[in-house]
C-alpha positions as CSV (number, residue, x, y, z in Angstrom):
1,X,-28.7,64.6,-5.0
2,X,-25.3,65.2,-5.9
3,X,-22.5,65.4,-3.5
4,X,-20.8,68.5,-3.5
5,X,-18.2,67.5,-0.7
6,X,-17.5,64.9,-2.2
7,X,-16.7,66.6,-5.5
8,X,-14.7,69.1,-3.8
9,X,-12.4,66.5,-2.0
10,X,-11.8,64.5,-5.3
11,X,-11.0,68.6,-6.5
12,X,-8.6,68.8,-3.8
13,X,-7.3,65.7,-4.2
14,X,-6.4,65.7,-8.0
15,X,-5.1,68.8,-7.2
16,X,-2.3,68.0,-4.5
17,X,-1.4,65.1,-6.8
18,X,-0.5,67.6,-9.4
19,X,1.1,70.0,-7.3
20,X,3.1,67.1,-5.9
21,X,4.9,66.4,-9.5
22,X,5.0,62.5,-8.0
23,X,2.7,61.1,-11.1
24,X,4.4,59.7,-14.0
25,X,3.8,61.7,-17.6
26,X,0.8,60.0,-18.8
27,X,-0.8,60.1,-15.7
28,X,-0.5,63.9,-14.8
29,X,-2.0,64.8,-18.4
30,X,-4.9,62.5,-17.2
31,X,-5.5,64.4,-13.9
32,X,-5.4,67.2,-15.6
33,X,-8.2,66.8,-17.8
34,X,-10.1,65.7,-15.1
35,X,-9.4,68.5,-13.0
36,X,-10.3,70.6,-16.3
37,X,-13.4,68.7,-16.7
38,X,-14.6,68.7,-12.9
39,X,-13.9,72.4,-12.2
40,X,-16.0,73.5,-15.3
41,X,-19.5,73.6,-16.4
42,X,-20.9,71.0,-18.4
43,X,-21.0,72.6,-21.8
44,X,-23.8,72.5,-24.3
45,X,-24.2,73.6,-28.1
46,X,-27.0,74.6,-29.5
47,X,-26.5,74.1,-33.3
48,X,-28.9,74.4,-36.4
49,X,-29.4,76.0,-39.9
50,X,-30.0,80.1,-39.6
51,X,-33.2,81.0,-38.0
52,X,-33.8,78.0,-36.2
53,X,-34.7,79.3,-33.1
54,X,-31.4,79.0,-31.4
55,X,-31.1,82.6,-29.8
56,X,-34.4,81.8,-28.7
57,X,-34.0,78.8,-27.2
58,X,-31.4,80.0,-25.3
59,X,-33.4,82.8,-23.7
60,X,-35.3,80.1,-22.8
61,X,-32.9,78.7,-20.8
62,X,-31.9,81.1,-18.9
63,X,-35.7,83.1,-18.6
64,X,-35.1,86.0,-20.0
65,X,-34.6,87.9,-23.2
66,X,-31.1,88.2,-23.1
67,X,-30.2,87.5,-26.2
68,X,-31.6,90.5,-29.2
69,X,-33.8,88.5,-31.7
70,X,-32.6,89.2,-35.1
71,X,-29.4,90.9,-33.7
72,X,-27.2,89.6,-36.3
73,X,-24.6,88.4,-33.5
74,X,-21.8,86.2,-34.3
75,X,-21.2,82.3,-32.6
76,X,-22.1,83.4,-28.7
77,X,-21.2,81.8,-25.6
78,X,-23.4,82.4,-22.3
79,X,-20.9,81.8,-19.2
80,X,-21.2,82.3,-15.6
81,X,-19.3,85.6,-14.0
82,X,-20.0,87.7,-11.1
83,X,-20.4,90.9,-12.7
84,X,-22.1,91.3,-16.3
85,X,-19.9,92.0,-19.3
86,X,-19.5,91.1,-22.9
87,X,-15.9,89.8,-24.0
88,X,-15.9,90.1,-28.0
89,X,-13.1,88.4,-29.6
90,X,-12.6,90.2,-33.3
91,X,-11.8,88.1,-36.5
92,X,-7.6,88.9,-35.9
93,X,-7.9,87.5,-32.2
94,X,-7.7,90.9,-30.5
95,X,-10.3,91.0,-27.5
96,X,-12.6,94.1,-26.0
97,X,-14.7,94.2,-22.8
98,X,-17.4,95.6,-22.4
99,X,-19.1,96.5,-19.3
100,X,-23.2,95.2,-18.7
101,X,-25.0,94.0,-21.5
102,X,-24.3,96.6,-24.5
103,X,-25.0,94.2,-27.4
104,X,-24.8,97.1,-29.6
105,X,-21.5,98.6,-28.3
106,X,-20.1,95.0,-28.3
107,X,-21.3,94.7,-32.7
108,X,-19.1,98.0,-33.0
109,X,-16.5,95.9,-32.9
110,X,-16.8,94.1,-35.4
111,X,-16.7,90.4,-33.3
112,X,-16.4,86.5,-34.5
113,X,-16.9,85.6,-31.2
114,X,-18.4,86.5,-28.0
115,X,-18.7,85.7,-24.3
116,X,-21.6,86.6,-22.3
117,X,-20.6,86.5,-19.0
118,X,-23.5,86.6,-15.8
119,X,-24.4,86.1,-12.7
120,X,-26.9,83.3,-13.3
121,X,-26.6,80.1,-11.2
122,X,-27.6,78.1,-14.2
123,X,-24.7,79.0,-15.9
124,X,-22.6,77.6,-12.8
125,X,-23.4,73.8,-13.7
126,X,-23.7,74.2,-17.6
127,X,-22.4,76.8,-20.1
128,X,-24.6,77.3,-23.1
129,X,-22.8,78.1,-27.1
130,X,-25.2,79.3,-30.0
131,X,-23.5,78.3,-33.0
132,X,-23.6,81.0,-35.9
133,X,-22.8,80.4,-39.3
134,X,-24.1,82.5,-42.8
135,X,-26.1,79.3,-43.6
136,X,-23.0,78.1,-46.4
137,X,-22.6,74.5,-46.1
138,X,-18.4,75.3,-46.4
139,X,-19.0,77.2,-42.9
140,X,-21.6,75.1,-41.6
141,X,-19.1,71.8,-41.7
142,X,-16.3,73.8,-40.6
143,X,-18.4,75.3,-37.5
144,X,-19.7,72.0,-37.0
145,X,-15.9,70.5,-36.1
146,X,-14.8,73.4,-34.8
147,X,-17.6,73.2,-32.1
148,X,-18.0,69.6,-31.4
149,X,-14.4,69.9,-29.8
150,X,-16.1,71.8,-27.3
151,X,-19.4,70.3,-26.6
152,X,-20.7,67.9,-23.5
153,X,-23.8,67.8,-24.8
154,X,-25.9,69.0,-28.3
155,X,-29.1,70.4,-29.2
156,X,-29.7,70.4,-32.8
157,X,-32.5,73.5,-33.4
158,X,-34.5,72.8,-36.6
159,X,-38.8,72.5,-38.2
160,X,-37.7,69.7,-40.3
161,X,-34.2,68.3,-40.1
162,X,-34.4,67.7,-43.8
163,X,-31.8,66.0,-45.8
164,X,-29.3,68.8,-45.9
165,X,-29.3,69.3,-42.2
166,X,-29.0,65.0,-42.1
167,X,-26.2,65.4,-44.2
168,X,-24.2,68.4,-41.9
169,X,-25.4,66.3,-38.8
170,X,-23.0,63.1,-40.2
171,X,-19.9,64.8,-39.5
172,X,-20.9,65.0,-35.6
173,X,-19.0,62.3,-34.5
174,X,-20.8,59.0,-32.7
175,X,-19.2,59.6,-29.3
176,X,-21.3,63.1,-29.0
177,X,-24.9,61.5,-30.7
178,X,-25.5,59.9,-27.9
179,X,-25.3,63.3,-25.6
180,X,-27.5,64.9,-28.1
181,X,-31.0,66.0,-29.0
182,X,-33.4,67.3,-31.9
183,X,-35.6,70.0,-31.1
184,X,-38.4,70.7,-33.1
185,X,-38.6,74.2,-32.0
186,X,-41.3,76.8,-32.8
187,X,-43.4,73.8,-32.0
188,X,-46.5,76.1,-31.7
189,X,-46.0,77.3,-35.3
190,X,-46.1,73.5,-36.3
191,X,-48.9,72.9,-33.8
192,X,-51.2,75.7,-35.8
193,X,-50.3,74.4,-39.1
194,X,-51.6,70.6,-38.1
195,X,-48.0,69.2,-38.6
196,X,-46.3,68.8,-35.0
197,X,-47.3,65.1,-34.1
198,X,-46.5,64.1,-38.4
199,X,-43.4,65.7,-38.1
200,X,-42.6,64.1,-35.0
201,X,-43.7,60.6,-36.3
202,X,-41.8,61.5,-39.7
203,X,-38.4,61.3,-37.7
204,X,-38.8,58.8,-35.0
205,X,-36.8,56.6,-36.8
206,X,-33.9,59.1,-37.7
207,X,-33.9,60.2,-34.3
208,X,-33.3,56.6,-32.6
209,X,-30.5,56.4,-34.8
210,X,-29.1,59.9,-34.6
211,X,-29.7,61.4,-31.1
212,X,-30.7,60.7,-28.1
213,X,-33.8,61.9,-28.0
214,X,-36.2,64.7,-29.5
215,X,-38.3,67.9,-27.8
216,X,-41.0,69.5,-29.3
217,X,-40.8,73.1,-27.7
218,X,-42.8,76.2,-28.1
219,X,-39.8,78.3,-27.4
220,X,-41.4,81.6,-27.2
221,X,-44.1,80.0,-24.6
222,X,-41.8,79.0,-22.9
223,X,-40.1,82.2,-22.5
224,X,-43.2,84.2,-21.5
225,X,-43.5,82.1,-18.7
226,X,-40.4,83.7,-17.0
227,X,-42.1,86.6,-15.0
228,X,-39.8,89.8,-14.7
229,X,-39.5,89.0,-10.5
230,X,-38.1,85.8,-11.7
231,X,-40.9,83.6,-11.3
232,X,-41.5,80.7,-13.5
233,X,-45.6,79.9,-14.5
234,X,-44.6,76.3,-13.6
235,X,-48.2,75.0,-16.2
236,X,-47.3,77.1,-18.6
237,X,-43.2,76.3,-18.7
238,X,-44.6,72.8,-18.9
239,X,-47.1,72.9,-21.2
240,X,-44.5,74.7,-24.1
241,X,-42.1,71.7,-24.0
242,X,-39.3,74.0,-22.3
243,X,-39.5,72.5,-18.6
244,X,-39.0,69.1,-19.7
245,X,-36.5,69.7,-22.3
246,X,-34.7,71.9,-19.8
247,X,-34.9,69.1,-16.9
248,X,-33.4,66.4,-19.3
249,X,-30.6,68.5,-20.3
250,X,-29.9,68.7,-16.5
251,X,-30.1,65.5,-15.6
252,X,-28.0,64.3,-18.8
253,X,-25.5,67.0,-17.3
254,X,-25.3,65.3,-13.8
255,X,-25.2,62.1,-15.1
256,X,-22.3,63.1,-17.1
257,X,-20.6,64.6,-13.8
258,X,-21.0,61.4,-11.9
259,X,-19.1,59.8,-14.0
260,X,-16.4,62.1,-14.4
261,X,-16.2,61.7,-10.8
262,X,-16.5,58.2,-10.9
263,X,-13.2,58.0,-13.2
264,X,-11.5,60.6,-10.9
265,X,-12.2,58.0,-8.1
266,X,-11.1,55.2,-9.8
267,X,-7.7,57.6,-10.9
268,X,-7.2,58.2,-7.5
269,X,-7.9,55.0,-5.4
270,X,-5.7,53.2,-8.7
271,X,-2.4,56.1,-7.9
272,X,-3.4,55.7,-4.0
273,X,-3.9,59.5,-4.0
274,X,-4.9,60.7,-0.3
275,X,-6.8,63.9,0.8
276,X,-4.4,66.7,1.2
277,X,-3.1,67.8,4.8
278,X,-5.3,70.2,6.3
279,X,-2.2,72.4,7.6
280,X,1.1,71.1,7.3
281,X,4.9,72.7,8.2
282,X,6.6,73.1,5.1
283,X,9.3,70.0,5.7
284,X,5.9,68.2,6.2
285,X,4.5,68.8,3.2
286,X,8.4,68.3,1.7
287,X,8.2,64.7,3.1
288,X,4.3,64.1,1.9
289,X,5.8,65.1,-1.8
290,X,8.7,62.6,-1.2
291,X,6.3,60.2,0.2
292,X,3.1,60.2,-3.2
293,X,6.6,60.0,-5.5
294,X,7.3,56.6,-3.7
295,X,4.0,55.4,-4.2
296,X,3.7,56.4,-7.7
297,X,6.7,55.0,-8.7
298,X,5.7,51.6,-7.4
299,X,2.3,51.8,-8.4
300,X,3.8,52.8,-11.9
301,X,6.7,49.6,-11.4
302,X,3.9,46.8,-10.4
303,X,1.9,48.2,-13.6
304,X,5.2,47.9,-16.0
305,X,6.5,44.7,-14.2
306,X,3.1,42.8,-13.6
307,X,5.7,39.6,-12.8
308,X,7.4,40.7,-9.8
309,X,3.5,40.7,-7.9
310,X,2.4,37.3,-9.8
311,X,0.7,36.4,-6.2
312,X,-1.6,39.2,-6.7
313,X,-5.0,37.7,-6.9
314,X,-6.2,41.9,-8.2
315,X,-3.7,42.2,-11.1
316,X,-4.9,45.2,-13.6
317,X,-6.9,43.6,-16.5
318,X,-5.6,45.1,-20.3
319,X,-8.5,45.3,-22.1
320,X,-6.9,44.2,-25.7
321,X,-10.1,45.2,-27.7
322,X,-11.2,48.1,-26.4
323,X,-13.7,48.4,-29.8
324,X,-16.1,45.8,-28.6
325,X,-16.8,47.6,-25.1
326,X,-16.6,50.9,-26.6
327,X,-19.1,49.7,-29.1
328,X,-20.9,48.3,-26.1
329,X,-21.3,51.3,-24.1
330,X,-22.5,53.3,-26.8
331,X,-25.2,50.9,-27.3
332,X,-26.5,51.2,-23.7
333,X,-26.0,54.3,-23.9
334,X,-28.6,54.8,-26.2
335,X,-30.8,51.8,-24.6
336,X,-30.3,51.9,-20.9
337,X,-30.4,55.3,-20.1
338,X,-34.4,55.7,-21.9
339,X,-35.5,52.4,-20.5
340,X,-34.4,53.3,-17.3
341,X,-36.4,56.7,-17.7
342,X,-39.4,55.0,-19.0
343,X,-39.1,52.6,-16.0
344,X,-38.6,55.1,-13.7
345,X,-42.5,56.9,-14.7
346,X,-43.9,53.6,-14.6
347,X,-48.0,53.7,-13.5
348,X,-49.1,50.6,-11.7
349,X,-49.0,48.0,-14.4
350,X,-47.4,49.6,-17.5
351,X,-44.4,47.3,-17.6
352,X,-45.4,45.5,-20.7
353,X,-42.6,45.6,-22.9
354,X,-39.6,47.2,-21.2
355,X,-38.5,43.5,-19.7
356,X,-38.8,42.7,-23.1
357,X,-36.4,45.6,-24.7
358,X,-34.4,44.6,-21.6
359,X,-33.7,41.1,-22.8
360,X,-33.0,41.8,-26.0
361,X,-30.1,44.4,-25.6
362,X,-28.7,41.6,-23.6
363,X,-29.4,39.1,-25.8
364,X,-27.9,41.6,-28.5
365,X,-24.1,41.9,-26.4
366,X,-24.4,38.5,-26.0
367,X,-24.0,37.9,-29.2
368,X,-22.0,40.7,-30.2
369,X,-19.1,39.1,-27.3
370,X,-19.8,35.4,-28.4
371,X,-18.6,36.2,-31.8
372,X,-15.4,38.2,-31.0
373,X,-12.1,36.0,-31.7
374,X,-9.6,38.8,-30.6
375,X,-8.4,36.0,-27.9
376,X,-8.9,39.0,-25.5
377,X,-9.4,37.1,-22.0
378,X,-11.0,40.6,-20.7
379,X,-13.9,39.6,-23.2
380,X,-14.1,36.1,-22.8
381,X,-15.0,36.9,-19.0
382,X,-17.2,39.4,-19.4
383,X,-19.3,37.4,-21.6
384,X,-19.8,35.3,-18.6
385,X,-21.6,38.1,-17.0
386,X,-23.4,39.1,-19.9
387,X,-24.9,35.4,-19.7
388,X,-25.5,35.6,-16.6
389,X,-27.7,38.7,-16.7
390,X,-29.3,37.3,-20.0
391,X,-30.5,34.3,-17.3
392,X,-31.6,37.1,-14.6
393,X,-33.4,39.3,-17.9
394,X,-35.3,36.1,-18.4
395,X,-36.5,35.6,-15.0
396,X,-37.8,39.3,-14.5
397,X,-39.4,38.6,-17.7
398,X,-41.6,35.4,-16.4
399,X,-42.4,37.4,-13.1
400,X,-43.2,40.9,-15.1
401,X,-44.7,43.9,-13.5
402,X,-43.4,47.1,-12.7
403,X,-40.4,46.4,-10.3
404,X,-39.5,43.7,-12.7
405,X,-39.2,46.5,-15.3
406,X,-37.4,48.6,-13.3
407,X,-34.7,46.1,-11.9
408,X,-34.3,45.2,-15.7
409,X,-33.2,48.8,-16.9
410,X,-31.5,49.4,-13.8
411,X,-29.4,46.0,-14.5
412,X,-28.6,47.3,-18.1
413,X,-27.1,50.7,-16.9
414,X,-25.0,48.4,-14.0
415,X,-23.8,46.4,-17.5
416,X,-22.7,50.1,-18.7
417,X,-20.9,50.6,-15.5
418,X,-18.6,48.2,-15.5
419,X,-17.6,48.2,-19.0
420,X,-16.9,51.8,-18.4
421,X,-14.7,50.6,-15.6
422,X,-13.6,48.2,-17.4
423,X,-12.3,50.7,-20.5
424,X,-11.0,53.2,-17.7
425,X,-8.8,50.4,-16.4
């Protein structure tokens, strides 16, 4: 569940550091990202060649028709506000409100860009962008970097992801693949026409490579089963591919919020950053200031000077090669995160293989950290604990079953974790 209180206190706490002016220059444009990051809605692109399904699928997400099919609008961004209006941005930068939902008042401006802004609480953990482009492959790329600067996670809408769209998709860079996912969508239409589970099989390969993962959705299903009273036809939701594509997306968004706490934590317990008073006179609050620049600057002096604390048994680590464990994250990424999944919907008994997967990503950093000869002594002993949790893969393997399969994955994404913290150092 996540912890909300606990979110807000590292909110308030990054905060008060800020307003305190005590960080050093490098640090305070690191809070503030964080701070950007933590007080904003995880956002997701949905991206794909025109008439994809896009405005569709994000009807979907929010259950309703909000969106006009075949309306022609330009690159559209669903947000959350309190009161419903349209913010059109025009091709010169100018910007127009306009009051409710009047998608055809909001065209009469001509617009290159839109904001939808409403009062749905979806919209409060993740905002959702429909890419537009005239189908040109000159737009298409420059869409395509334009919006991966602005993307958490992607959705890539297509029936075939063919070579063309392969060929647009290479320009997304590595760091976002692995935060994004193919949907086949109109999967009905494929379904009727015998060539859904082909298809599917077709790019199983491309897709392990390429994304995260892939969704087969029956977008317009899926939308149906939104009643007008705001009830959801929970069979039906599930039965189109929408509920489970929508409860991935979720969860890969709080996954991605824990860690983004989890680094503010680590900022803040590494600059000593406390909770902010409660209530406080102002030569309190004067002498709290005075107080975080003290620390700060000797955090920042034991950082610069290592020497003058050479009794420290906790010294910071430098990661020197920060390619290898950047390398390695993204790998687990990509492994850990679906083998913990698959663990996690194990029946009784249906372990076989997952031990197995388990041992070889090891096996496979084990390797990867054997042959590095950076001289990087981070590296060095990590791959002590990589060796050490080859020997642990290898014992879960010889007792199998299901919690063996589970404490494997689970022991990949802790791997993850401290490389992360290791990078973050």
């Amino acid at each position: 569940m996540k912890d909300t209180a606990s979110d807000e206190d590292v909110i308030e706490r990054l905060q008060f550091a800020l307003a305190a002016e005590a960080l050093p220059k490098a640090a305070r444009e690191h809070a503030s990202l964080l701070l950007k990051r933590l007080s904003s809605p995880v956002r997701v692109s949905v991206l794909g060649l025109p008439g994809a399904g896009k405005s569709e699928l994000l009807n979907m997400f929010i259950g309703q028709r909000l969106l006009p099919k075949d309306s022609k609008l330009p690159t559209t961004e669903l947000t959350y506000g309190t009161v419903e209006r349209i913010v059109v941005t025009d091709a010169s930068g100018a910007r127009q409100v306009v009051d409710g939902l009047d998608f055809e008042k909001a065209r009469a401006f001509s617009p290159a860009f839109m904001r939808v802004e409403i009062p749905i609480p979806l919209l409060q953990r993740i905002s959702l962008l429909e890419v537009v482009t005239d189908g040109s492959s000159t737009e298409f790329q420059s869409a395509i970097d334009w919006a991966v600067r602005r993307t958490d996670i992607a959705l890539w809408c297509t029936q075939t992801f063919g070579p063309a769209e392969a060929k647009l998709w290479g320009r997304v860079p590595d760091s976002l693949k692995d935060h994004a996912f193919l949907v086949l969508s109109k999967a009905d239409v494929l379904s009727a026409k015998s060539a859904l589970t082909s298809r599917i099989a077709d790019l199983e390969t491309i897709v392990s490579e390429e994304f995260h993962s892939l969704f087969a959705v029956a977008t317009l299903q899926a939308i149906k089963a939104h009643g007008a009273d705001g009830e959801v036809d929970e069979a039906i939701y599930h039965a189109s591919g929408g509920g489970a594509l929508s409860a991935e997306i979720l969860r890969h968004a709080e996954r991605g919020r824990r860690a983004d706490v989890d680094s503010a934590h680590l900022f803040l317990a590494r600059y000593q950053i406390k909770s902010p008073p409660k209530a406080s006179s102002p030569h309190k609050v004067v002498e709290e200031k005075a107080e975080a620049s003290d620390k700060a600057a000797q955090t920042s002096a034991a950082v610069a000077e290592p020497q003058r604390d050479s009794g420290n048994d906790f010294a910071e680590e430098i990661v020197e090669n920060e390619t290898i464990f950047l390398d390695s994250v993204r790998f687990l990424r990509r492994r850990g995160d679906g083998l913990l999944q698959a663990a996690t919907d194990l029946g009784r008994g249906k372990a076989d293989g997952i031990v197995e997967q388990c041992v070889d990503a090891v096996e496979h950093l084990v390797d990867l950290f054997s042959d590095d000869d950076s001289g990087c002594t981070v590296v060095d002993a990590f791959l002590d604990d990589l060796t050490e949790a080859s020997d642990l893969m290898v014992l879960m393997q010889v007792e199998s079953g299901d919690a063996s399969a589970a404490d494997a994955a689970t022991l990949l994404l802790q791997l993850r974790r401290e490389m992360e913290m290791k990078l973050a150092a």
